[in-house]
Each structure stands twice: as structure tokens, then as C-alpha cells.
MARLOKE-992137 format. One record per residue (C-alpha): x, y, z; residue in three letters. Coordinates in steps of 0.5 Angstrom, whole numbers. Last residue first. Layout:
BEGIN
bati X:X&Y:Y&Z:Z&zator:ala;
...
REM end
This chain:
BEGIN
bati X:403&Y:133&Z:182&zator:unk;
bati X:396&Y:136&Z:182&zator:unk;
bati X:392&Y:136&Z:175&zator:unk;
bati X:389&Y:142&Z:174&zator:unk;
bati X:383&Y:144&Z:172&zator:unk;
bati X:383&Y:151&Z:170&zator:unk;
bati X:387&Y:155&Z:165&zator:unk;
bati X:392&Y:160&Z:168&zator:unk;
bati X:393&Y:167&Z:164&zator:unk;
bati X:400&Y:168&Z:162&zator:unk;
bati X:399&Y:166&Z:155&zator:unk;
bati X:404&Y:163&Z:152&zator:unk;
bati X:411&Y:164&Z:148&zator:unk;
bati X:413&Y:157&Z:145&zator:unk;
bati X:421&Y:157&Z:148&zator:unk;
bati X:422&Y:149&Z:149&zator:unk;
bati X:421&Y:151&Z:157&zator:unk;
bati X:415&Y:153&Z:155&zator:unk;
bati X:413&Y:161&Z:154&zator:unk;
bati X:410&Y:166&Z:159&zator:unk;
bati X:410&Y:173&Z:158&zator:unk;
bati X:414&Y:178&Z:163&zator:unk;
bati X:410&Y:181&Z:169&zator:unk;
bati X:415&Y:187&Z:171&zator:unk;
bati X:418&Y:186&Z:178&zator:unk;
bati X:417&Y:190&Z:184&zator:unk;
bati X:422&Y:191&Z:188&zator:unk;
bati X:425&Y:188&Z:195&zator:unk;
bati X:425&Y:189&Z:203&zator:unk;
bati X:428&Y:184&Z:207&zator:unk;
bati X:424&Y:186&Z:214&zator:unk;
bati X:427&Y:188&Z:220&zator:unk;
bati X:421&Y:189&Z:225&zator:unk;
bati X:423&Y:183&Z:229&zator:unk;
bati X:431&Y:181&Z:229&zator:unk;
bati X:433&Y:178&Z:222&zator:unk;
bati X:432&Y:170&Z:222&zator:unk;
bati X:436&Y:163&Z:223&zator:unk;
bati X:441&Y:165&Z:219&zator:unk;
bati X:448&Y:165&Z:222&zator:unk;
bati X:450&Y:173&Z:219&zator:unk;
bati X:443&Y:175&Z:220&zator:unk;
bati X:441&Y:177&Z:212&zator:unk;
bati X:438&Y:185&Z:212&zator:unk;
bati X:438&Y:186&Z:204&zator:unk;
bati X:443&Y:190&Z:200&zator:unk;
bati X:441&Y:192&Z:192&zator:unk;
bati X:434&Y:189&Z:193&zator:unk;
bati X:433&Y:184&Z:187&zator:unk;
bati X:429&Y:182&Z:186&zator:unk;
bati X:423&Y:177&Z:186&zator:unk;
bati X:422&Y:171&Z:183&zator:unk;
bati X:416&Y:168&Z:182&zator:unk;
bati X:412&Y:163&Z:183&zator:unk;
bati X:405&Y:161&Z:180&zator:unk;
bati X:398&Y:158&Z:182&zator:unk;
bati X:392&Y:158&Z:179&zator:unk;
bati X:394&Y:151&Z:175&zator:unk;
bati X:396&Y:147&Z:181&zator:unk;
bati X:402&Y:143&Z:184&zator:unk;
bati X:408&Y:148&Z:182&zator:unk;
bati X:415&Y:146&Z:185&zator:unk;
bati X:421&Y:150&Z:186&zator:unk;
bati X:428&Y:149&Z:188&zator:unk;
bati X:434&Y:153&Z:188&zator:unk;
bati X:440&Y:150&Z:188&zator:unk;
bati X:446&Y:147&Z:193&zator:unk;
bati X:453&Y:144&Z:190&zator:unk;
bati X:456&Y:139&Z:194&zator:unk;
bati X:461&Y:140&Z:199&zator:unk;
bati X:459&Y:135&Z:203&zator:unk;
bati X:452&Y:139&Z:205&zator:unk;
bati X:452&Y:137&Z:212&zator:unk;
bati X:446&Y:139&Z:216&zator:unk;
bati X:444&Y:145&Z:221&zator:unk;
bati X:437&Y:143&Z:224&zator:unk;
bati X:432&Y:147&Z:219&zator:unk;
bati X:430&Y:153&Z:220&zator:unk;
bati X:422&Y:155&Z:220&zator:unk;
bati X:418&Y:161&Z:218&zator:unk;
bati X:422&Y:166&Z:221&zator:unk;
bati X:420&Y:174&Z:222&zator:unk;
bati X:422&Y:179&Z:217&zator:unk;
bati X:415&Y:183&Z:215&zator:unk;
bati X:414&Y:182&Z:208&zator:unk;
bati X:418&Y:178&Z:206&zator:unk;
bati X:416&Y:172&Z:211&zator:unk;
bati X:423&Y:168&Z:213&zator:unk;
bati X:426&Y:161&Z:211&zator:unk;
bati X:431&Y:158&Z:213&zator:unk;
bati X:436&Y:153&Z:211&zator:unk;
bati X:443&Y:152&Z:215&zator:unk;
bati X:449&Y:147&Z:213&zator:unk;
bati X:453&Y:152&Z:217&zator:unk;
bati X:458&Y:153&Z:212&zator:unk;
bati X:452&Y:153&Z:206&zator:unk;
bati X:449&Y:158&Z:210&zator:unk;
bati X:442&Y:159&Z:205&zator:unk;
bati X:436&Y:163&Z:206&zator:unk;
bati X:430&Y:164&Z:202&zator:unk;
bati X:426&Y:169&Z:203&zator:unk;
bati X:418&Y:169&Z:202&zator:unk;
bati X:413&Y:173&Z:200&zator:unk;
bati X:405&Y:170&Z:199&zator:unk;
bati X:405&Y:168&Z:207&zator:unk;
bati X:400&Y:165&Z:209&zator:unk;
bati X:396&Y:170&Z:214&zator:unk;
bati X:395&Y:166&Z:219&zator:unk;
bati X:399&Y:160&Z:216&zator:unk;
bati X:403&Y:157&Z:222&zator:unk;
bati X:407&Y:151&Z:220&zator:unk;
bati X:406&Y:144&Z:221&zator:unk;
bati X:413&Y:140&Z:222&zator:unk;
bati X:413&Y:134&Z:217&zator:unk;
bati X:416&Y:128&Z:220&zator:unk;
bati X:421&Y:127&Z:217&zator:unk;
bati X:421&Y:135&Z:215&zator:unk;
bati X:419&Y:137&Z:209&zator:unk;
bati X:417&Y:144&Z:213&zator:unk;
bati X:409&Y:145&Z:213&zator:unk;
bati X:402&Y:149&Z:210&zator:unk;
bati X:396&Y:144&Z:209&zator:unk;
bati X:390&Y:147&Z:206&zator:unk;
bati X:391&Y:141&Z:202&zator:unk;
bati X:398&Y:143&Z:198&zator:unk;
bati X:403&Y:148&Z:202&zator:unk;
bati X:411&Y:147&Z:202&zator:unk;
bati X:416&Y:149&Z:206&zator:unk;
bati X:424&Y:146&Z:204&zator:unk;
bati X:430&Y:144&Z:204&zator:unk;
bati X:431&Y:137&Z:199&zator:unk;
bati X:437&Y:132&Z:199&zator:unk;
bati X:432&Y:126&Z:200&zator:unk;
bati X:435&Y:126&Z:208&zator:unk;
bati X:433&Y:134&Z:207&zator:unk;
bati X:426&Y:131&Z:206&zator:unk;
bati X:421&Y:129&Z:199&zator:unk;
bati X:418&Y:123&Z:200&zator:unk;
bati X:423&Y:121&Z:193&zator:unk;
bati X:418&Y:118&Z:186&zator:unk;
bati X:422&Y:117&Z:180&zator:unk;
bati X:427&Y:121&Z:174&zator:unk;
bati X:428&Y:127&Z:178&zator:unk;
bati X:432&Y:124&Z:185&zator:unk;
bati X:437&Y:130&Z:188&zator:unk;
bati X:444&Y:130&Z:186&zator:unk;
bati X:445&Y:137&Z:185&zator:unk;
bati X:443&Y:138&Z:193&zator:unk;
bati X:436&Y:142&Z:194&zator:unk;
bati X:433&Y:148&Z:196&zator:unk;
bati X:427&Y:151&Z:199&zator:unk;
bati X:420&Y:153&Z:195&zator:unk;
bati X:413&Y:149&Z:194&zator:unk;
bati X:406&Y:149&Z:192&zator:unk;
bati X:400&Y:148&Z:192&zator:unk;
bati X:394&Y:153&Z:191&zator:unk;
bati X:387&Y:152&Z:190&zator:unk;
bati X:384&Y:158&Z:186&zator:unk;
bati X:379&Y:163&Z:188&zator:unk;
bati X:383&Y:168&Z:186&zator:unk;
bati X:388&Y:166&Z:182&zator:unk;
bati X:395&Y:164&Z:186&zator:unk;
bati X:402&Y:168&Z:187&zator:unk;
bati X:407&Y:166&Z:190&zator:unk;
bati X:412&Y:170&Z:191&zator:unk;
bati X:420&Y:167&Z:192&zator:unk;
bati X:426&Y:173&Z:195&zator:unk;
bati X:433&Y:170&Z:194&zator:unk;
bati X:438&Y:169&Z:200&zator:unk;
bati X:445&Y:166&Z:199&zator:unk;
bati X:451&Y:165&Z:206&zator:unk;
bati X:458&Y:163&Z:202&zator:unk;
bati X:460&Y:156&Z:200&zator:unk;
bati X:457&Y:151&Z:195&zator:unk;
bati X:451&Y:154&Z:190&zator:unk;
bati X:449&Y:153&Z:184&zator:unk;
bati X:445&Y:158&Z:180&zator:unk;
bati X:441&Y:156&Z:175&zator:unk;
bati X:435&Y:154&Z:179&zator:unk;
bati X:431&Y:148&Z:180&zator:unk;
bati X:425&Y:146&Z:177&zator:unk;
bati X:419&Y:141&Z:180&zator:unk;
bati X:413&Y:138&Z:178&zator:unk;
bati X:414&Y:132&Z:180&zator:unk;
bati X:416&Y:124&Z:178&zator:unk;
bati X:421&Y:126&Z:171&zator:unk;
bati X:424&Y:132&Z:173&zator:unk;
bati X:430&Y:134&Z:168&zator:unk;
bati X:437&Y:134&Z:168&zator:unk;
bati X:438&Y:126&Z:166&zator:unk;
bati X:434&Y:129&Z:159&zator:unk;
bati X:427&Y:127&Z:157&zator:unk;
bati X:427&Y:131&Z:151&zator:unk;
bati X:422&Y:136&Z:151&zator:unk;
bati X:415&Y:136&Z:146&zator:unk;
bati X:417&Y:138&Z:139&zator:unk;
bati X:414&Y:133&Z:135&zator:unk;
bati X:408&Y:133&Z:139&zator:unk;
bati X:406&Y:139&Z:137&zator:unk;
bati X:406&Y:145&Z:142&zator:unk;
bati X:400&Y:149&Z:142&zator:unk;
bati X:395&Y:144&Z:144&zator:unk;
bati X:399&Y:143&Z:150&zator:unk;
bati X:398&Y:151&Z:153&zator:unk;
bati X:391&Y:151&Z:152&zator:unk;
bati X:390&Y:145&Z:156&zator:unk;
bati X:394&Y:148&Z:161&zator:unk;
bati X:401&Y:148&Z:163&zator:unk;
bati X:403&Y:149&Z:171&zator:unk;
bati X:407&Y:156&Z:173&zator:unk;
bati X:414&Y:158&Z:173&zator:unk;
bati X:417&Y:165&Z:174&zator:unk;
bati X:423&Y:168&Z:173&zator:unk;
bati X:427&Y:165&Z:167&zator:unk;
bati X:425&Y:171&Z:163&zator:unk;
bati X:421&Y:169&Z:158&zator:unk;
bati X:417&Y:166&Z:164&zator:unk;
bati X:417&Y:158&Z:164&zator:unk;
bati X:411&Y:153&Z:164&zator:unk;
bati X:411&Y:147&Z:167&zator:unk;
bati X:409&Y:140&Z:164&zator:unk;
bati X:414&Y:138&Z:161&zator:unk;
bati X:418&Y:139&Z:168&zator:unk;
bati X:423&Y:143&Z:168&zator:unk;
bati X:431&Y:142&Z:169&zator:unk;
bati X:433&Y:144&Z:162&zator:unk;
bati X:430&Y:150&Z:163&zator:unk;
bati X:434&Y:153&Z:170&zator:unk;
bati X:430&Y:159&Z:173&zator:unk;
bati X:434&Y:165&Z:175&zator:unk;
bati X:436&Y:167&Z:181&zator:unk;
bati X:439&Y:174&Z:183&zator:unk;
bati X:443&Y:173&Z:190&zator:unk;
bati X:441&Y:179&Z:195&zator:unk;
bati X:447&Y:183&Z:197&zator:unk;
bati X:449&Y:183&Z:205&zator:unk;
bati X:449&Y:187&Z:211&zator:unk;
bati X:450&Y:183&Z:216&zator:unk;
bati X:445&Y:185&Z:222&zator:unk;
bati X:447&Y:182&Z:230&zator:unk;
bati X:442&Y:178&Z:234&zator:unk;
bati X:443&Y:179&Z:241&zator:unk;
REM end
């Protein structure tokens, strides 16, 4: 039987200096989204980022703040698509240590745990891919991280129940981080918290049924670019996929 672990969920922030140039950070650190058009003639070229070691060169990625080594995390991601808008996108975990400068397939063998959608596919990064059910796809999900027994879940926040675990792995003792990518304009990802105590199993695969990991609301905040340029927060169309 599978017992309950009454636990507090983490707050996570996103990491800037991490950013992709071509993303768009919220004034908060909360959510994410791909630059437009618009948002790129309103920064000059002579304030564009620093390529810096930190930041993603090859994908339109960000990490999170919060580094973890120990202990069971949780954090709640809502993926939030304009209507009428091709979603692509991706959540999960990944090693410090991750590639940021050139192409990696993206997989746990590469540092990286994760779900993604792109293409009308929704699946896990592993080595193959493993297709994953989307009716409904899921706009809400929870982030579970065991770093003692090397696991990584993901649950539908709205009703609790396991989208995919990944085979227990050996992390090494290197700081685990959130990891988030945004592959079109009309999609954006938020993150949501916190709940002051959420159901998380103590071996994480996933709460019994009927036990979902509940959140608030958040209020929107505007949107500004890495750099601190405050944007609009309504995506523009034609994006390029990354």
C-alpha cells in the first residue's frame, strides 16, 4: 500500500543568467516564454546578453535557481498555450553539469529528466522516447524529485495520478535543477505555488488516486527579458522552434 508523506512544496524561481537569448523571463522569475519580434526591436544590439559558460547557447532552455543534492522536492509547472497556437515545450530536471553551449539529444544519459510536447507528440526524453498518454494533456504538472533514490516523476496536478517515473538513477551527489524549455511563441510556463503542504509519496512514484497535489493561483506579472527590459506579455506569432 502506498502511504502519504505530508511534505511542503519547494518554491522555485527561474535562473537568468541561464536563459536563452531568445527567451523571456517574468519580473518574477516565474514564468518563461519565447521572444517576439517585437520584444527584439526593443532591445538594442548593444545590450544583448553575454554569451556566458551559464547560459544555453543550443535550445531554448532555462534552469531554475534552486540546486538540489539531497532530500525529496516537488514544484508545480502550468503550461499555458494561446488559443489557436502550436504548443511545444518541456519540464523536468537536470544535472548542473548539463550541455549549453551545442546540440545534446536530450535523455537522463545527457543529465537531463524530463516530459516533453512538440509535434503533436507528448513523451519522456528517454533513450528511446516513451510515448505518453495526452487525452486530456495535461496544462498542470508536478515535478517530483527523490535525490536519495535517484527518481523522477512527474504527476497531473489536477488529479494526482502518475504521468511517467523514470528508472532510479545515480545522480553522483551533483546538484539537481529544475529545467524548463520553450519551443513556440504562444506557449509560456509558469510556475505555480506554493501550497504550504502538498501530498508527495515518500518513494515517489505518485500519490494513491484521487489525491491530488492542490496549488493557488498566482497573479500574472509583466514580462521582461533576461536583461531586466519589461515587455508586453501577449506573444506575437511565427515563432521559430527550438
Amino acid at each position: 500500500m502506498l502511504h502519504l508523506l505530508l511534505s511542503p512544496a519547494d518554491v522555485v524561481t527561474l535562473d537568468p543568467n541561464t536563459a536563452h537569448c531568445k527567451l523571456v523571463l517574468s519580473e518574477d522569475l516565474r514564468c518563461v516564454r519565447r521572444k517576439t519580434k517585437k520584444d527584439t526591436q526593443k532591445v538594442p544590439n548593444n545590450q544583448k546578453l553575454p554569451d556566458t559558460p551559464e547560459r544555453f547557447l543550443s535550445g531554448c532552455c532555462v534552469l531554475g535557481q534552486e540546486g538540489f543534492r539531497e532530500g525529496r522536492h516537488c514544484w508545480e509547472v502550468e503550461v499555458e498555450v494561446e488559443v489557436g497556437g502550436e504548443s511545444r515545450w518541456g519540464v523536468g530536471v537536470a544535472r548542473e553539469s548539463v550541455e549549453r553551449k551545442k546540440f545534446a539529444d536530450w535523455s537522463p544519459e545527457r543529465g537531463i529528466w524530463a516530459v516533453q510536447h512538440s509535434y503533436g507528440q507528448f513523451v519522456s526524453l528517454t533513450s528511446p522516447r516513451t510515448p505518453l498518454p495526452q487525452s486530456p494533456l495535461p496544462s498542470r504538472i508536478w515535478v517530483c524529485l527523490d535525490c536519495a533514490r535517484g527518481l523522477v516523476t512527474f504527476l497531473h496536478a489536477d488529479t494526482g495520478v502518475e504521468i511517467f517515473t523514470f528508472p532510479p538513477a545515480s545522480f553522483k551527489g551533483e546538484t539537481l535543477r529544475p529545467w524548463f524549455w520553450v519551443g513556440t511563441e504562444k506557449t509560456q510556463l509558469c510556475l505555480r505555488g506554493s501550497a504550504p503542504q502538498t501530498l508527495i509519496p515518500p518513494s515517489l512514484p505518485s500519490p494513491a488516486a484521487g489525491s491530488p497535489c492542490p496549488s493557488p493561483e498566482t497573479p500574472r506579472a509583466p514580462l521582461l527579458d533576461p536583461a531586466g527590459d519589461v515587455h508586453p506579455s501577449a506573444p506575437a506569432q511565427g515563432a521559430e522552434g527550438e
